[in-house]
mmJSON file of the N, C-alpha and C atoms, coordinates in Angstrom:
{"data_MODEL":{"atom_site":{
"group_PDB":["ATOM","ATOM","ATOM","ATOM","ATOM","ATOM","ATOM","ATOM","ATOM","ATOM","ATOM","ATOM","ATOM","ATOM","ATOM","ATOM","ATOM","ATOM","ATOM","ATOM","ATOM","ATOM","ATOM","ATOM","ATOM","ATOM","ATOM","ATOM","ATOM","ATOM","ATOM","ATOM","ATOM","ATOM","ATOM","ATOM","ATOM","ATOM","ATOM","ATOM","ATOM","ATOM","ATOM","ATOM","ATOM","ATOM","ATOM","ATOM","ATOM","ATOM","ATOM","ATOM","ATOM","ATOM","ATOM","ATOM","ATOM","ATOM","ATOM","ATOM","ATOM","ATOM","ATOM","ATOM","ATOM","ATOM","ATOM","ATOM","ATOM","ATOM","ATOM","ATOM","ATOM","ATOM","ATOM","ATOM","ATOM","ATOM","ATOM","ATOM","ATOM","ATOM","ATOM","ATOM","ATOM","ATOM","ATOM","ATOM","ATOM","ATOM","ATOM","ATOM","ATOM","ATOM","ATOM","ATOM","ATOM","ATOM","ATOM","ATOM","ATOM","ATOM","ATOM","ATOM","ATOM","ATOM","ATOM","ATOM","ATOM","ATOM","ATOM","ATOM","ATOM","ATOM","ATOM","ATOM","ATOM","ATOM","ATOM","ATOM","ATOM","ATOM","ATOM","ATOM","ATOM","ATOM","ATOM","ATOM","ATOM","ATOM","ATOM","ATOM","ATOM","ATOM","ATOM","ATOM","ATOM","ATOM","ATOM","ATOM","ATOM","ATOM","ATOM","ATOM","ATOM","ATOM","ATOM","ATOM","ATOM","ATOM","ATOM","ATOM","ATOM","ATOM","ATOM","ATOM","ATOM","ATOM","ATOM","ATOM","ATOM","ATOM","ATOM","ATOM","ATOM","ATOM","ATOM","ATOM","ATOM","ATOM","ATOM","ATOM","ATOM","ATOM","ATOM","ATOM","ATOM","ATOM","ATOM","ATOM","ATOM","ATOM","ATOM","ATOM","ATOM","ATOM","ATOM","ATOM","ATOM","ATOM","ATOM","ATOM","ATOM","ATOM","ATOM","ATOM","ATOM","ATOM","ATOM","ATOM","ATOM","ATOM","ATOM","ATOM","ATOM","ATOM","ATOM","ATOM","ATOM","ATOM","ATOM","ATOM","ATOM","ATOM","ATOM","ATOM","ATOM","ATOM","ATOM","ATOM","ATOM","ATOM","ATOM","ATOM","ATOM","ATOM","ATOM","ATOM"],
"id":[1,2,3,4,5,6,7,8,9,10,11,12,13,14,15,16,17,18,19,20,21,22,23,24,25,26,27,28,29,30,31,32,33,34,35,36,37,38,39,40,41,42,43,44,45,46,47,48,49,50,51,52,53,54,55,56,57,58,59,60,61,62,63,64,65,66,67,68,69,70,71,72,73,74,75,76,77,78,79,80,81,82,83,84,85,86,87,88,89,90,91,92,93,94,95,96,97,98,99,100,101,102,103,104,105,106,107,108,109,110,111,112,113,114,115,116,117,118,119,120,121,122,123,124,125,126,127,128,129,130,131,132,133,134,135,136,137,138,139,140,141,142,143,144,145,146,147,148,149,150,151,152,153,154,155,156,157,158,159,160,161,162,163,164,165,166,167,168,169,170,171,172,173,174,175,176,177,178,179,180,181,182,183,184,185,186,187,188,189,190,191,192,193,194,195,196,197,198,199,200,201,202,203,204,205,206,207,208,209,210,211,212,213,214,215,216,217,218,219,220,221,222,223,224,225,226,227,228],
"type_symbol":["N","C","C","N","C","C","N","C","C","N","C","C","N","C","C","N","C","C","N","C","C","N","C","C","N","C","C","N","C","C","N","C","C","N","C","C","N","C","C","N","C","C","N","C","C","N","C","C","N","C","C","N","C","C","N","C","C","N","C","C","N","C","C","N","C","C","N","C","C","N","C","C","N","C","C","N","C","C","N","C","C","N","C","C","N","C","C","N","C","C","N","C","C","N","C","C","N","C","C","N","C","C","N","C","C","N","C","C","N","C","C","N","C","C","N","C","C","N","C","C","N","C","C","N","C","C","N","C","C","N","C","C","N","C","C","N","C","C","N","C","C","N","C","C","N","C","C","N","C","C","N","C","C","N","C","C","N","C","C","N","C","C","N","C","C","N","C","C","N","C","C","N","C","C","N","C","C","N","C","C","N","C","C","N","C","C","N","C","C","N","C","C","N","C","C","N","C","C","N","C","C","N","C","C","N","C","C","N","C","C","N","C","C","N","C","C","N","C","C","N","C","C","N","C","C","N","C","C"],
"label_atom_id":["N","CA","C","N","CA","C","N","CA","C","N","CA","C","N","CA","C","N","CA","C","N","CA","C","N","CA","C","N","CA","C","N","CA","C","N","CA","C","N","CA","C","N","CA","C","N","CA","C","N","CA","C","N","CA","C","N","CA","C","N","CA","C","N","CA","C","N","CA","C","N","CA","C","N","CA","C","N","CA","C","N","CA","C","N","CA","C","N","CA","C","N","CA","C","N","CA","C","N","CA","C","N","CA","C","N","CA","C","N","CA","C","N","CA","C","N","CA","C","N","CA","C","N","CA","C","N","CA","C","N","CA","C","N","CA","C","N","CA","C","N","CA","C","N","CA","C","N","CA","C","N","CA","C","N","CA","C","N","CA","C","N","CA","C","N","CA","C","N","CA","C","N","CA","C","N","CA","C","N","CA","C","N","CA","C","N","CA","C","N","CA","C","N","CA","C","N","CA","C","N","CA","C","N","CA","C","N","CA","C","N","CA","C","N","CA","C","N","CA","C","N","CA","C","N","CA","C","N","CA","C","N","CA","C","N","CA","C","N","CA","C","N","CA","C","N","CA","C","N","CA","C","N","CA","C","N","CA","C","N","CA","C","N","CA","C"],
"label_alt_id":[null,null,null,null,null,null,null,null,null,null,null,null,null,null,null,null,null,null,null,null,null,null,null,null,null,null,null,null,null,null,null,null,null,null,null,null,null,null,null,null,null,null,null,null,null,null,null,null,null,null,null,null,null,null,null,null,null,null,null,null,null,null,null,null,null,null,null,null,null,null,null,null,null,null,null,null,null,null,null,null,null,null,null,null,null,null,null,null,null,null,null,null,null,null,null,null,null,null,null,null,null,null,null,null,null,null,null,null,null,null,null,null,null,null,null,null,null,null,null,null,null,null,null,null,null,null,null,null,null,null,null,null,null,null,null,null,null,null,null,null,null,null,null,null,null,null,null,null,null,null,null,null,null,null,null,null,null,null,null,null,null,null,null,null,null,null,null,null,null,null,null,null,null,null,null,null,null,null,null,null,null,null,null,null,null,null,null,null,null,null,null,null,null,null,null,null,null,null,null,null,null,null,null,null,null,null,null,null,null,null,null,null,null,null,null,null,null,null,null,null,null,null,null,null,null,null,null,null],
"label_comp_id":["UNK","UNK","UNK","UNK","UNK","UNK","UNK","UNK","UNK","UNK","UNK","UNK","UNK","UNK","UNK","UNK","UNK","UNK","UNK","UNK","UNK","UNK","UNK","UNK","UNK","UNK","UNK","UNK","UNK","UNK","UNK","UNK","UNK","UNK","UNK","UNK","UNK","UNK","UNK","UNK","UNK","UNK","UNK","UNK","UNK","UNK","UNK","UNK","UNK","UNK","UNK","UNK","UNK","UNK","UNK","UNK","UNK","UNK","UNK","UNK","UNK","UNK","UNK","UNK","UNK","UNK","UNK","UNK","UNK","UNK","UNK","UNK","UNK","UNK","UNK","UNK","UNK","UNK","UNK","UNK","UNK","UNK","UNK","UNK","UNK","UNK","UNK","UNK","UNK","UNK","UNK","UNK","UNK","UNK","UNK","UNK","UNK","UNK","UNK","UNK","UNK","UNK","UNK","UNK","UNK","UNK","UNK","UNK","UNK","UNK","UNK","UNK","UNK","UNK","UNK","UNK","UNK","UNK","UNK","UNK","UNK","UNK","UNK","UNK","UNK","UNK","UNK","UNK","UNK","UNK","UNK","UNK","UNK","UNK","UNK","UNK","UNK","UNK","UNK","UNK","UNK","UNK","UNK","UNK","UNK","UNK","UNK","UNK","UNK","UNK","UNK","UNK","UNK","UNK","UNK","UNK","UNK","UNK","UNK","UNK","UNK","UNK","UNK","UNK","UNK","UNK","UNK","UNK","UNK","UNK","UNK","UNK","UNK","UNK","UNK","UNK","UNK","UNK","UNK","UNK","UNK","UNK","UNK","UNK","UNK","UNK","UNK","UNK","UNK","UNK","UNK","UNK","UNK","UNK","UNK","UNK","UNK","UNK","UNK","UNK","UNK","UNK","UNK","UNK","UNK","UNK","UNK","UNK","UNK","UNK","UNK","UNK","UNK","UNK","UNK","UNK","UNK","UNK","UNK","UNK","UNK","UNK","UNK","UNK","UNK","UNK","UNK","UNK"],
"label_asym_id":["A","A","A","A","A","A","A","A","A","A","A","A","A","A","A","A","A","A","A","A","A","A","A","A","A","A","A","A","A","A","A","A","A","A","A","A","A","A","A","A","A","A","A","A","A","A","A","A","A","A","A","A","A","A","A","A","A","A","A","A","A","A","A","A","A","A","A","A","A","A","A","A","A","A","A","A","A","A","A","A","A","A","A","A","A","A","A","A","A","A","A","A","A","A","A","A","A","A","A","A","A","A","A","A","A","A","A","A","A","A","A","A","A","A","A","A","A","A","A","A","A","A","A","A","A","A","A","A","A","A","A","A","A","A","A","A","A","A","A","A","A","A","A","A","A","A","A","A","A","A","A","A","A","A","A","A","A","A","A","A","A","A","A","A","A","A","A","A","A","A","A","A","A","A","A","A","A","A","A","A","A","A","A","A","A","A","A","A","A","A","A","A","A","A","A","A","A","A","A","A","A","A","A","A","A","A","A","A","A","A","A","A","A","A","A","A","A","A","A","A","A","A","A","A","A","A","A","A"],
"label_entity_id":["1","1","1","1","1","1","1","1","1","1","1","1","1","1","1","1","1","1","1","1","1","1","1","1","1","1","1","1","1","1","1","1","1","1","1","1","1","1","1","1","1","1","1","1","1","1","1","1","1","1","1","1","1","1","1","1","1","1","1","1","1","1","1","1","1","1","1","1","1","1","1","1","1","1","1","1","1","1","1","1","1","1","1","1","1","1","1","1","1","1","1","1","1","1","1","1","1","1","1","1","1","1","1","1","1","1","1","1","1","1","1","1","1","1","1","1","1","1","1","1","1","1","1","1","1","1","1","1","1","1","1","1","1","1","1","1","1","1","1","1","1","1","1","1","1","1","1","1","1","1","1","1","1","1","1","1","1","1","1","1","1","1","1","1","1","1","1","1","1","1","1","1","1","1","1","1","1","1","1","1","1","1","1","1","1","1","1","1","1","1","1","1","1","1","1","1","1","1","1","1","1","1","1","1","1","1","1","1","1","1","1","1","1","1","1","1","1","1","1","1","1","1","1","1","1","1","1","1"],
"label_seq_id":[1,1,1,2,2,2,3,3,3,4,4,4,5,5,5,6,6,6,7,7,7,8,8,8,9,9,9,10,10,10,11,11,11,12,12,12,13,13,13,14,14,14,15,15,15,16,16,16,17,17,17,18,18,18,19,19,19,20,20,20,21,21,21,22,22,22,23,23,23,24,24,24,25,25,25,26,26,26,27,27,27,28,28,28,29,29,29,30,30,30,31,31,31,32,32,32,33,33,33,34,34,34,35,35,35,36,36,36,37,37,37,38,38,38,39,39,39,40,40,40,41,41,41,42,42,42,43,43,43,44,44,44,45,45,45,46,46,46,47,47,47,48,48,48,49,49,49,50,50,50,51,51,51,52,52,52,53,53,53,54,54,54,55,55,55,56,56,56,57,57,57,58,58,58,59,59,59,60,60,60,61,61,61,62,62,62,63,63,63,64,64,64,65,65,65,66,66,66,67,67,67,68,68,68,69,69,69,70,70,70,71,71,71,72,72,72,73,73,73,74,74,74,75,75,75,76,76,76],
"pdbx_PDB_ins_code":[null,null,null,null,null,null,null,null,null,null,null,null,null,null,null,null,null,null,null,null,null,null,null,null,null,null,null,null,null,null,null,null,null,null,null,null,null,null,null,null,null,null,null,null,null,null,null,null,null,null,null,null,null,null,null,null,null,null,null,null,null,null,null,null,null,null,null,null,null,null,null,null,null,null,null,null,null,null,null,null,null,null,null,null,null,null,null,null,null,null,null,null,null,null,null,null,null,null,null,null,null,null,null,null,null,null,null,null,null,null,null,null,null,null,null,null,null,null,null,null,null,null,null,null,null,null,null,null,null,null,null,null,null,null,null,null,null,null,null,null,null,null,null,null,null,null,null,null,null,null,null,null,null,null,null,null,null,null,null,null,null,null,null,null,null,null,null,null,null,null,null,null,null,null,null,null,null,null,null,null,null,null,null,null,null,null,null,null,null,null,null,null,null,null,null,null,null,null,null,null,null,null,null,null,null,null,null,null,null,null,null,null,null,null,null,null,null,null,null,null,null,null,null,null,null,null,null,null],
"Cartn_x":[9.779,10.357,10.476,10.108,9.861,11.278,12.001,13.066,13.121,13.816,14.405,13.787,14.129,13.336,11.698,11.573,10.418,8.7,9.561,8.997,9.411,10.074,10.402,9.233,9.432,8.648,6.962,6.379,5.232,5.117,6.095,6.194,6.026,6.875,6.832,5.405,4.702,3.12,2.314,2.622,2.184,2.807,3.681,4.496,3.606,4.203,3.431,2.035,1.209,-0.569,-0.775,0.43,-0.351,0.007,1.446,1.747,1.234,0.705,0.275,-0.845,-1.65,-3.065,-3.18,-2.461,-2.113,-1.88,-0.553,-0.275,-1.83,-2.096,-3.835,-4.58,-4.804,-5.837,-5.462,-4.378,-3.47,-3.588,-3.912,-3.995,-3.277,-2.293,-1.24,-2.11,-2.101,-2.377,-1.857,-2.287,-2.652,-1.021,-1.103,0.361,1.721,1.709,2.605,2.898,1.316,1.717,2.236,2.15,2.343,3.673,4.552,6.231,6.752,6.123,6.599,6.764,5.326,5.085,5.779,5.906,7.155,8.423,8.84,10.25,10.692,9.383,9.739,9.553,9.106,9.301,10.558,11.403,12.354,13.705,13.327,14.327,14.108,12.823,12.914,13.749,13.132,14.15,15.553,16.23,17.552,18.338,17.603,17.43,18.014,16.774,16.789,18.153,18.585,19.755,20.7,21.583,22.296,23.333,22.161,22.712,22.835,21.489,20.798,21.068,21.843,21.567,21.468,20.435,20.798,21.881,22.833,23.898,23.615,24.2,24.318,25.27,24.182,25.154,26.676,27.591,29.016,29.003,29.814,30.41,31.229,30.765,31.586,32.819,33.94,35.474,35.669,36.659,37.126,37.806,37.546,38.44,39.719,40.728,42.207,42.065,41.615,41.571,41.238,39.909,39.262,40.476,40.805,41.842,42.801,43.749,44.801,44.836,43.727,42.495,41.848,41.355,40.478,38.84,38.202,36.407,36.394,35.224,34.747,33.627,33.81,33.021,31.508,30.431,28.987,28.865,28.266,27.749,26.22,25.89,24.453,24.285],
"Cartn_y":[-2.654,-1.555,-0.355,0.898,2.015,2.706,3.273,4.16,5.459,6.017,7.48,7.322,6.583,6.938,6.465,5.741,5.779,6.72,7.62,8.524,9.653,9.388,11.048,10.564,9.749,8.543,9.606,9.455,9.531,11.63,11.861,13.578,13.696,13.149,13.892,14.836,13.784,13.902,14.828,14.611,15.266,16.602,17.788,18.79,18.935,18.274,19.245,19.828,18.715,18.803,19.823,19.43,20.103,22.342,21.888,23.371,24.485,23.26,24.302,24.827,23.442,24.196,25.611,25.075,25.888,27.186,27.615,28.87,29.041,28.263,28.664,29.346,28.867,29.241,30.058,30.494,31.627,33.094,32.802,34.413,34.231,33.205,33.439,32.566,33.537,32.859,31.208,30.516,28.998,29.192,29.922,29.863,30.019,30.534,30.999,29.883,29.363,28.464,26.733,26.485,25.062,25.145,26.085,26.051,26.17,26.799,26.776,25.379,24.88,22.906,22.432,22.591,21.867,21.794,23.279,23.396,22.363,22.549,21.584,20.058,19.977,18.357,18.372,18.372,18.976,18.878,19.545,19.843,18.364,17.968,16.86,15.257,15.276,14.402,14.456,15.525,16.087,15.252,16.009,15.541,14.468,13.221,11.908,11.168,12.318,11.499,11.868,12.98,13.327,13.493,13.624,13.944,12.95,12.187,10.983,10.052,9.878,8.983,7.33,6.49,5.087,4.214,3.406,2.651,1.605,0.759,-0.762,-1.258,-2.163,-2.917,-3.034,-2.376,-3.054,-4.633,-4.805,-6.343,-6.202,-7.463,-7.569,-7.75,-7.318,-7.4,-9.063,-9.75,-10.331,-10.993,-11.715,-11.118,-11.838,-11.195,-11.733,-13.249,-14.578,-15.359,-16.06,-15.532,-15.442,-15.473,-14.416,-13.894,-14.554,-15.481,-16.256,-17.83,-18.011,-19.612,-19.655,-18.195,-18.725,-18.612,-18.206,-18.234,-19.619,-19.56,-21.046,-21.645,-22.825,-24.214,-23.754,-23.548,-23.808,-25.142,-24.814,-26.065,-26.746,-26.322,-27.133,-28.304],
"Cartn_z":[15.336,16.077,15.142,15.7,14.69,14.861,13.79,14.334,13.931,13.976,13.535,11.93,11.09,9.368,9.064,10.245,10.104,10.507,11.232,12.059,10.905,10.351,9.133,8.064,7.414,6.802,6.965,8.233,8.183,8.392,8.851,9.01,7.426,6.557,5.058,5.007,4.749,3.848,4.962,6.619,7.39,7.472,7.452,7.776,6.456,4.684,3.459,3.914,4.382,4.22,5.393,6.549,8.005,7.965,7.327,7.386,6.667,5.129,3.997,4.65,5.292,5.807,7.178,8.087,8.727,8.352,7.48,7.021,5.676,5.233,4.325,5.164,6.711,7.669,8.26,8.243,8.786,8.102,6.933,5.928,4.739,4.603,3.762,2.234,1.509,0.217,-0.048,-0.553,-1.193,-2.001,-2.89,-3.62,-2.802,-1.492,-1.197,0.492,0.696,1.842,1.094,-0.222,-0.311,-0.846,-1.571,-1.052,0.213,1.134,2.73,3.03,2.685,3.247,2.716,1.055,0.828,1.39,1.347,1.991,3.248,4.437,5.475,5.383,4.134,3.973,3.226,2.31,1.626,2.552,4.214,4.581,5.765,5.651,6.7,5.919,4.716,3.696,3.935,3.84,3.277,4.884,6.166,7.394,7.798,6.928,7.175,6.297,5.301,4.13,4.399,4.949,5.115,6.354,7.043,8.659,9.523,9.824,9.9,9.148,8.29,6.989,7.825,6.537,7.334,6.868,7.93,7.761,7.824,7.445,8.02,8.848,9.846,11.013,10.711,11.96,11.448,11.856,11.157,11.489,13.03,13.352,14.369,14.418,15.135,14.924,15.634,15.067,15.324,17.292,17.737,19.168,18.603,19.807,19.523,19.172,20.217,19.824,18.811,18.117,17.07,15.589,15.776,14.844,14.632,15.555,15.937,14.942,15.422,15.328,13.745,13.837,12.717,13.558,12.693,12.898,13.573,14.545,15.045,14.198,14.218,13.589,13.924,12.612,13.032,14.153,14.787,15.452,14.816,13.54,12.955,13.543],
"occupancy":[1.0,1.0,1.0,1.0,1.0,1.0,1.0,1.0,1.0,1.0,1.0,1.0,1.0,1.0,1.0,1.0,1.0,1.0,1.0,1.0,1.0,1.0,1.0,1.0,1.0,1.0,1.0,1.0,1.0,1.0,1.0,1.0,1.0,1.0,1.0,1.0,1.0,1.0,1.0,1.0,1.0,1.0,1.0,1.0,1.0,1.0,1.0,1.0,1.0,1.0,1.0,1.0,1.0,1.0,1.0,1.0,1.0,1.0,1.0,1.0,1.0,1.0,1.0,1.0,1.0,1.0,1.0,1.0,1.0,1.0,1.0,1.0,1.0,1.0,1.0,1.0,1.0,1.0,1.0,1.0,1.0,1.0,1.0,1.0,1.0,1.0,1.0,1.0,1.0,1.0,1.0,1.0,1.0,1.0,1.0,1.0,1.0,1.0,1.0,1.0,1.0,1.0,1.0,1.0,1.0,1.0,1.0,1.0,1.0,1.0,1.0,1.0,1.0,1.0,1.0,1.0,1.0,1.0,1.0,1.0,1.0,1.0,1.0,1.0,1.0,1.0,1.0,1.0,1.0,1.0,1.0,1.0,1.0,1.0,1.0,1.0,1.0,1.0,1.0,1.0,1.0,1.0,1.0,1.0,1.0,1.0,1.0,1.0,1.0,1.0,1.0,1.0,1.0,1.0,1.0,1.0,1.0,1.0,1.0,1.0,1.0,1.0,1.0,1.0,1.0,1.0,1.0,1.0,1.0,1.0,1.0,1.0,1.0,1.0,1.0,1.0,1.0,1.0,1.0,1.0,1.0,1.0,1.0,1.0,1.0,1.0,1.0,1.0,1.0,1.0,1.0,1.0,1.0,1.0,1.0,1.0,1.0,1.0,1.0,1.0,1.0,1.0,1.0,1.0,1.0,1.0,1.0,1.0,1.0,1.0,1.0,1.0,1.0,1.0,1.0,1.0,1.0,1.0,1.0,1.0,1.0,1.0,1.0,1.0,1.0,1.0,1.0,1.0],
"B_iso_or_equiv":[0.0,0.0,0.0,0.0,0.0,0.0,0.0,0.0,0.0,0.0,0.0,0.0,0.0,0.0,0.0,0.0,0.0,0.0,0.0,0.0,0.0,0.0,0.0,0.0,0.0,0.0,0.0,0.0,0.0,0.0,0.0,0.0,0.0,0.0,0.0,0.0,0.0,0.0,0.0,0.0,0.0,0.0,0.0,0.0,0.0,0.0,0.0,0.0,0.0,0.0,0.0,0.0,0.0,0.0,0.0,0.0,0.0,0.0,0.0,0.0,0.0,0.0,0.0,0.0,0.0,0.0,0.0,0.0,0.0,0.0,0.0,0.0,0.0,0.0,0.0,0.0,0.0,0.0,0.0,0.0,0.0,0.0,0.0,0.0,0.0,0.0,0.0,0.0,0.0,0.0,0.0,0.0,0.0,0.0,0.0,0.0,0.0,0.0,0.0,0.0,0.0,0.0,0.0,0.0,0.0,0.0,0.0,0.0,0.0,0.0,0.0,0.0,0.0,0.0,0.0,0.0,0.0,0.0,0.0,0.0,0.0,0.0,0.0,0.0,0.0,0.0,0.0,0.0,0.0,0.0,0.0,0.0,0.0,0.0,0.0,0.0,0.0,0.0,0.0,0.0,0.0,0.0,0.0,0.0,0.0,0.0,0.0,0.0,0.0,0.0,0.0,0.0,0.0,0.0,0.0,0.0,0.0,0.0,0.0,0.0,0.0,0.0,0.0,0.0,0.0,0.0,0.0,0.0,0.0,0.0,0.0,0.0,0.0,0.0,0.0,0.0,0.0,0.0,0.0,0.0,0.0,0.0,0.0,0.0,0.0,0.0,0.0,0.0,0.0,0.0,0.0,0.0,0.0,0.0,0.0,0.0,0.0,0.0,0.0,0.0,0.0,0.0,0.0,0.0,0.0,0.0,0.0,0.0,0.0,0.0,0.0,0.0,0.0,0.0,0.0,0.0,0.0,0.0,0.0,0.0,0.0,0.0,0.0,0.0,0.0,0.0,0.0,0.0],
"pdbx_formal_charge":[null,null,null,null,null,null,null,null,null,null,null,null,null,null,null,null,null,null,null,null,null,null,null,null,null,null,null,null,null,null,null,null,null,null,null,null,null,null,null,null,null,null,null,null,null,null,null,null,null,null,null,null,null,null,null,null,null,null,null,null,null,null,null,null,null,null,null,null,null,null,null,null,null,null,null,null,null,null,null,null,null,null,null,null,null,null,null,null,null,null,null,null,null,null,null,null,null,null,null,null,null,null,null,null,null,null,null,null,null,null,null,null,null,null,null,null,null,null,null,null,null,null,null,null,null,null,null,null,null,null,null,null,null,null,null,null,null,null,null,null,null,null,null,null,null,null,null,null,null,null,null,null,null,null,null,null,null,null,null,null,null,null,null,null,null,null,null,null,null,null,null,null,null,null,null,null,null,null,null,null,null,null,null,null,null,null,null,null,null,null,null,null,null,null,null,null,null,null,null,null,null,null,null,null,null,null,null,null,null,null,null,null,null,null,null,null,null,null,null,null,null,null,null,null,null,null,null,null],
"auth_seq_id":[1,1,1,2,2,2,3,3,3,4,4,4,5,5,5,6,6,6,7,7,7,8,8,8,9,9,9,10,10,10,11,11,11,12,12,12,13,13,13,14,14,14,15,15,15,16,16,16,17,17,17,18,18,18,19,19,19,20,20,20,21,21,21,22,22,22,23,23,23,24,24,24,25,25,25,26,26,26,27,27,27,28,28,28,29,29,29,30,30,30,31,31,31,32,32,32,33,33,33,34,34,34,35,35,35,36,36,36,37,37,37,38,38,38,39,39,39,40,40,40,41,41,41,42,42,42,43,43,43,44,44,44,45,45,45,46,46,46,47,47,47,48,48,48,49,49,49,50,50,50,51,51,51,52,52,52,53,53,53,54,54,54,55,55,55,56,56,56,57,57,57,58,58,58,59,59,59,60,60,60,61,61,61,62,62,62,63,63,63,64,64,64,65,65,65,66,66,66,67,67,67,68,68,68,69,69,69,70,70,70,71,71,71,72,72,72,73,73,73,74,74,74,75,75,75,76,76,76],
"auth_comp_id":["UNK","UNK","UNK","UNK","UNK","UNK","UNK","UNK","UNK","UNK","UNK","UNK","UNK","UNK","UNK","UNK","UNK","UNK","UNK","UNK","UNK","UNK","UNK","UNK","UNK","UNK","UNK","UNK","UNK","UNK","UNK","UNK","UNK","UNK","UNK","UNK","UNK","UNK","UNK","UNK","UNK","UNK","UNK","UNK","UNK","UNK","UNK","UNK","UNK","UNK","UNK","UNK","UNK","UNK","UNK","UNK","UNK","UNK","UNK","UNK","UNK","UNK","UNK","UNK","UNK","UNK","UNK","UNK","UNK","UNK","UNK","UNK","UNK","UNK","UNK","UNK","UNK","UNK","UNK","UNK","UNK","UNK","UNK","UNK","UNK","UNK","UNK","UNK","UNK","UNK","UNK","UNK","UNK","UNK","UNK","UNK","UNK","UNK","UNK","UNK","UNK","UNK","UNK","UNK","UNK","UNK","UNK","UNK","UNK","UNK","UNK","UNK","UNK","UNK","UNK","UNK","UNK","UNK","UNK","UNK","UNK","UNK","UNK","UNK","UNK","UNK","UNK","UNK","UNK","UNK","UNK","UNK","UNK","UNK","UNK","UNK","UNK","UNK","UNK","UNK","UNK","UNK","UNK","UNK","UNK","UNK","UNK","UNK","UNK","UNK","UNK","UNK","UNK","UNK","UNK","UNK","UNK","UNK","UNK","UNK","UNK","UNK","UNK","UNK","UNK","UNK","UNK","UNK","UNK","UNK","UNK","UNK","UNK","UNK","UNK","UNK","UNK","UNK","UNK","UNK","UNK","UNK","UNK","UNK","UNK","UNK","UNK","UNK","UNK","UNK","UNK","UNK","UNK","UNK","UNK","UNK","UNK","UNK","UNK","UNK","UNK","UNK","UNK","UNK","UNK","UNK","UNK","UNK","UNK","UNK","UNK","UNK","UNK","UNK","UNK","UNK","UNK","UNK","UNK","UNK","UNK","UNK","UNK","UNK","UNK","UNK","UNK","UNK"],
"auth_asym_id":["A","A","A","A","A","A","A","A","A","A","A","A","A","A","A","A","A","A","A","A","A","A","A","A","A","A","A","A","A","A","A","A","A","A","A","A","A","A","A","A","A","A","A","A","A","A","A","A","A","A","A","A","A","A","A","A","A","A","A","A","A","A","A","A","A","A","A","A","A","A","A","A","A","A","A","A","A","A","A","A","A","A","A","A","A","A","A","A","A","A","A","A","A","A","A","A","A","A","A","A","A","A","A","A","A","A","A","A","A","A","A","A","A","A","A","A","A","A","A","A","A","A","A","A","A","A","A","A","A","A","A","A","A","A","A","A","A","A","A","A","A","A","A","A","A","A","A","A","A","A","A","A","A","A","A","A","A","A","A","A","A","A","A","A","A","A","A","A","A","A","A","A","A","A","A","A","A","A","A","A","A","A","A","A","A","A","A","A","A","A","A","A","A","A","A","A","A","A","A","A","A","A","A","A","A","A","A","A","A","A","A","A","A","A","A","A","A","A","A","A","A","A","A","A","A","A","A","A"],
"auth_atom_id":["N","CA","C","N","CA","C","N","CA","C","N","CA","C","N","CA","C","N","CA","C","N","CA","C","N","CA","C","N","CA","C","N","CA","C","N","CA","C","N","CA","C","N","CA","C","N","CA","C","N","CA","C","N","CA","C","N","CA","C","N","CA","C","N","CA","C","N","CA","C","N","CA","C","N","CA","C","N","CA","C","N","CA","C","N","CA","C","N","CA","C","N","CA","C","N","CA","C","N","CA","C","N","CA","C","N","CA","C","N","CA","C","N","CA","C","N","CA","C","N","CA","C","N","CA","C","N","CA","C","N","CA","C","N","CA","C","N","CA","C","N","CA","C","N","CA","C","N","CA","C","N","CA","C","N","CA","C","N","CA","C","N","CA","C","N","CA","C","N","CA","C","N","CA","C","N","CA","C","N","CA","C","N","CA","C","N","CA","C","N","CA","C","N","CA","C","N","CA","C","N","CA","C","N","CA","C","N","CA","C","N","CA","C","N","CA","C","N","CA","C","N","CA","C","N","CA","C","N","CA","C","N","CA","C","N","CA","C","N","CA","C","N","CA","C","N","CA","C","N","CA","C","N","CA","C","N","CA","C","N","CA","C","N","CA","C"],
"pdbx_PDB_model_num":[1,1,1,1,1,1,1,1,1,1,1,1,1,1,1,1,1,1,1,1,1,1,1,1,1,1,1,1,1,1,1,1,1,1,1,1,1,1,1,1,1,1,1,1,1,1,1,1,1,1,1,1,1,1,1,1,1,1,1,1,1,1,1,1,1,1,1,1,1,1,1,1,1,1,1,1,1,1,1,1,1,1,1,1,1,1,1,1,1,1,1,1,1,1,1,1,1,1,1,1,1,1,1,1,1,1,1,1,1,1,1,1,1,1,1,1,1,1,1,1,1,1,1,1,1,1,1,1,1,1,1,1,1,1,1,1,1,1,1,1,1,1,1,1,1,1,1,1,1,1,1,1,1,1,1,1,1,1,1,1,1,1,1,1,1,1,1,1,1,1,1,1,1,1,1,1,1,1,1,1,1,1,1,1,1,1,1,1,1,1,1,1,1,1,1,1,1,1,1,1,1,1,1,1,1,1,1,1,1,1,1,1,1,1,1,1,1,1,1,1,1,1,1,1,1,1,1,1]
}}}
């Protein structure tokens, strides 16, 4: 199953290569379009760490009974 970081994952390398070329084919000098590409990979990272960041599963809470008792017995 693909999620949210894995879809940034493949934008990185695509936004650097696709934008630099784009703004290259656009007029904008070579020096001045591959900090642009960077920038939007840069900001798609920052994106994926910050805002997005990935968590781990919570634990499941306890139910009242649960809690009272004590965890239930594996059944192996």
């Amino acid at each position: 199953m693909t999620g949210y970081h894995d879809y940034v994952l493949g934008l990185i390398p695509a936004a650097l290569v696709g934008i630099t070329a784009l703004l290259a084919l656009g007029g904008l000098s070579l020096q001045m379009a591959v900090p642009v590409g960077g920038g939007v990979s840069a900001l798609l990272i920052a994106h994926a760490m910050f805002v997005r960041g990935p968590v781990d599963a919570p634990e499941p809470t306890p139910t009242a009974s649960e809690a009272a008792t004590g965890p239930a017995p594996n059944a192996d």
